[in-house]
C-alpha positions as CSV (number, residue, x, y, z in Angstrom):
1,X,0.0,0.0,0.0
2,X,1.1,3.5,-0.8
3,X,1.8,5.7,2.1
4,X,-1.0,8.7,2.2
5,X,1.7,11.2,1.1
6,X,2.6,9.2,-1.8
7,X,-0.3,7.7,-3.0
8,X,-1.5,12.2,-3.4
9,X,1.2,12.4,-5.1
10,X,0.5,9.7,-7.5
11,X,-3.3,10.5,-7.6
12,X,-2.2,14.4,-8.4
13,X,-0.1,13.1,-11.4
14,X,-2.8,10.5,-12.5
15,X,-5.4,13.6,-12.6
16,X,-3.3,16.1,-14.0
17,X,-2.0,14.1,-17.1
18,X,-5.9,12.4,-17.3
19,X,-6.8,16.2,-17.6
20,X,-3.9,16.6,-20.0
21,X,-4.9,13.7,-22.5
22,X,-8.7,14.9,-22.3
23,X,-7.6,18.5,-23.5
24,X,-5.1,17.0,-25.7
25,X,-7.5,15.2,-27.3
26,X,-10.1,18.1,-27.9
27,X,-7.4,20.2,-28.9
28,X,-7.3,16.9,-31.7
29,X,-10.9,17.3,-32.3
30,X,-10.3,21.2,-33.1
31,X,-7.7,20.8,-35.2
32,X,-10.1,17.9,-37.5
33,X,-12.6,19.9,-37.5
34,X,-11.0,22.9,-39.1
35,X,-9.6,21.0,-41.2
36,X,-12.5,19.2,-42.5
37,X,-14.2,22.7,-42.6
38,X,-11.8,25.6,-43.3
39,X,-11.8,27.2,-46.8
40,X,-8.3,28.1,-47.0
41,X,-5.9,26.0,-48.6
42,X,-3.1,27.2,-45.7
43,X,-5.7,26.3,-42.7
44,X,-6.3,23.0,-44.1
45,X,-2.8,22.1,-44.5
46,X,-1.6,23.5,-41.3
47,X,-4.2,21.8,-39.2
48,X,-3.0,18.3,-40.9
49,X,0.0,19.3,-40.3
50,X,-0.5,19.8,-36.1
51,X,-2.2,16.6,-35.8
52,X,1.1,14.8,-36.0
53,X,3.3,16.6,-33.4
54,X,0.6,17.0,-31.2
55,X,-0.3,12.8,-31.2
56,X,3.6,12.4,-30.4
57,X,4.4,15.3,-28.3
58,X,0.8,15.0,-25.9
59,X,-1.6,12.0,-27.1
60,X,1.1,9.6,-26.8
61,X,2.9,10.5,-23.6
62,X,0.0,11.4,-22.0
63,X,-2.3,8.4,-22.2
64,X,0.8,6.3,-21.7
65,X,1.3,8.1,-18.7
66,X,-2.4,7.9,-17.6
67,X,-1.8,4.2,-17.8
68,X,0.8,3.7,-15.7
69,X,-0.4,6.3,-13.2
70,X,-3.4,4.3,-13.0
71,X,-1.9,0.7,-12.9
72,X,0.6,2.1,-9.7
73,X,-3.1,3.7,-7.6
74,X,-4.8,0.5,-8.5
75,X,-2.0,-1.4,-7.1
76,X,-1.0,0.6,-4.4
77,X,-4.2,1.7,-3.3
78,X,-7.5,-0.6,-1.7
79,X,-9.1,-0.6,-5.1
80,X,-6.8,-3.1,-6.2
81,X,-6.8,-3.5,-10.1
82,X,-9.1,-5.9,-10.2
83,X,-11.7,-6.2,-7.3
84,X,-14.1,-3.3,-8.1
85,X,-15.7,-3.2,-12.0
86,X,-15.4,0.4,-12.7
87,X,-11.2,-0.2,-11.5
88,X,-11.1,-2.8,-14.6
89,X,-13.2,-0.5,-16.8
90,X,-11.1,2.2,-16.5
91,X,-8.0,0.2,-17.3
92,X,-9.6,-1.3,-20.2
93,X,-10.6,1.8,-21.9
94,X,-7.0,2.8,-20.9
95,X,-5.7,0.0,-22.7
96,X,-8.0,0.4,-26.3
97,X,-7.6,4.2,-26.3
98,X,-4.1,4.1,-25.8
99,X,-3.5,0.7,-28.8
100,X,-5.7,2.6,-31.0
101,X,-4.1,6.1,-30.8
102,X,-0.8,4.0,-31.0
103,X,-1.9,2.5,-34.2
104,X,-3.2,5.3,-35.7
105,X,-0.2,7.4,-35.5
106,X,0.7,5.8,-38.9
107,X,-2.6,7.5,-40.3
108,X,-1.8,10.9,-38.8
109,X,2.3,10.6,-40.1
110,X,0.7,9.7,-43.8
111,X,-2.1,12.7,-43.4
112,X,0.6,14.8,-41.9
113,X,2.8,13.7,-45.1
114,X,-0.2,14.6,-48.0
115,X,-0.8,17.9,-45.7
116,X,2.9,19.2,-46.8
117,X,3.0,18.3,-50.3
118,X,2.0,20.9,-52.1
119,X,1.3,18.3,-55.0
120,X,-1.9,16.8,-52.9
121,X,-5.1,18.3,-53.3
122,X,-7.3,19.9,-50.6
123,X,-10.3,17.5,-51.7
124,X,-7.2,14.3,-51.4
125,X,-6.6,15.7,-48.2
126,X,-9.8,16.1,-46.3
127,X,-10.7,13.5,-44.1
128,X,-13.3,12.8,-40.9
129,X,-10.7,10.2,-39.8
130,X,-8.6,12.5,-37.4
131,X,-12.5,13.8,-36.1
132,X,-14.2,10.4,-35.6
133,X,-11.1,8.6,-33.9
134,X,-10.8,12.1,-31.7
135,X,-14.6,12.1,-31.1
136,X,-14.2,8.1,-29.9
137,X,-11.2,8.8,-27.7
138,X,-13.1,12.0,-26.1
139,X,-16.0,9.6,-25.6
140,X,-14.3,7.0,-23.7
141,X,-12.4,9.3,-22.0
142,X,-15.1,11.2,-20.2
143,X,-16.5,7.6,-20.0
144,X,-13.4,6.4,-17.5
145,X,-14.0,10.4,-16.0
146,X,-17.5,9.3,-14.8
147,X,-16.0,6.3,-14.1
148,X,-13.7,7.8,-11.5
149,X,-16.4,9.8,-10.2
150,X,-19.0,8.1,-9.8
151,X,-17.5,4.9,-8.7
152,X,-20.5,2.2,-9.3
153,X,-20.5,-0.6,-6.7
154,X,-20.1,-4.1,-8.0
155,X,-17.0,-6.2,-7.3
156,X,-15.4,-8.6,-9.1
157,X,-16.6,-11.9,-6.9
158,X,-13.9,-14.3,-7.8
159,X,-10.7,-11.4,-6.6
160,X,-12.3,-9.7,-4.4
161,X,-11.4,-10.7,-1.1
């Protein structure tokens, strides 16, 4: 078990890069939009163009560090990873949201790539990809938000002793 000081410290890190990721990934959702939306040709490039640095600068550090923020409370806490649902909920989502984003890097690096050659049309280049997977990710993460809130009873029978 984490000593109180500690496990504040942890919980103030898990909450603060949580907060990070969910503002990193509507800053995502933003820069999709506009670029599904925006009439000139310099918008729509440059938003394309931002989705890239700003999956491997924030989405990517930050969910990974969610993750593990998450795994050492669980562990170190008396929620335990897996005695309450809404404990292996939360990881779960953790764990899709974070594959996915890490998968679809290769999209935003090939969007990012059609985005700065000039050669590419705007109509080649529009897509609702970087808005639905945003849209999903924002989705499940205010999902593992309630989640944390909320924390619905129900325990997982066979671990939870």
């Amino acid at each position: 078990m984490l000593r109180p000081a500690l496990r504040r410290l942890v919980l103030v890190l898990h909450v603060g890069v949580s907060v990070g990721w969910l503002g990193a990934v509507a800053a995502s959702l933003a820069l999709g939009v506009t670029g599904l939306v925006a009439t000139g040709p310099g918008v729509v490039r440059g938003a394309y163009l931002l989705l890239e640095p700003v999956g491997w600068a924030l989405l990517v550090p930050l969910s990974v560090a969610g993750l593990a923020t998450g795994l050492v409370l669980s562990l170190g806490t008396r929620w335990g990873l897996l005695r309450h649902y809404w404990v292996l909920f939360k990881l779960l989502i953790n764990l899709v949201a974070t594959g996915v984003l890490l998968l679809y890097m290769r999209t935003l690096s090939a969007v990012a790539a059609m985005a700065g050659d000039p050669a590419t049309s705007l109509d080649d280049l529009r897509t609702p990809s970087p808005v639905v997977h945003a849209a999903g990710a924002l989705v499940l993460l205010v999902v593992a938000l309630a989640l944390s809130v909320y924390k619905p009873r129900g325990r997982i029978l066979i671990l939870a002793s």
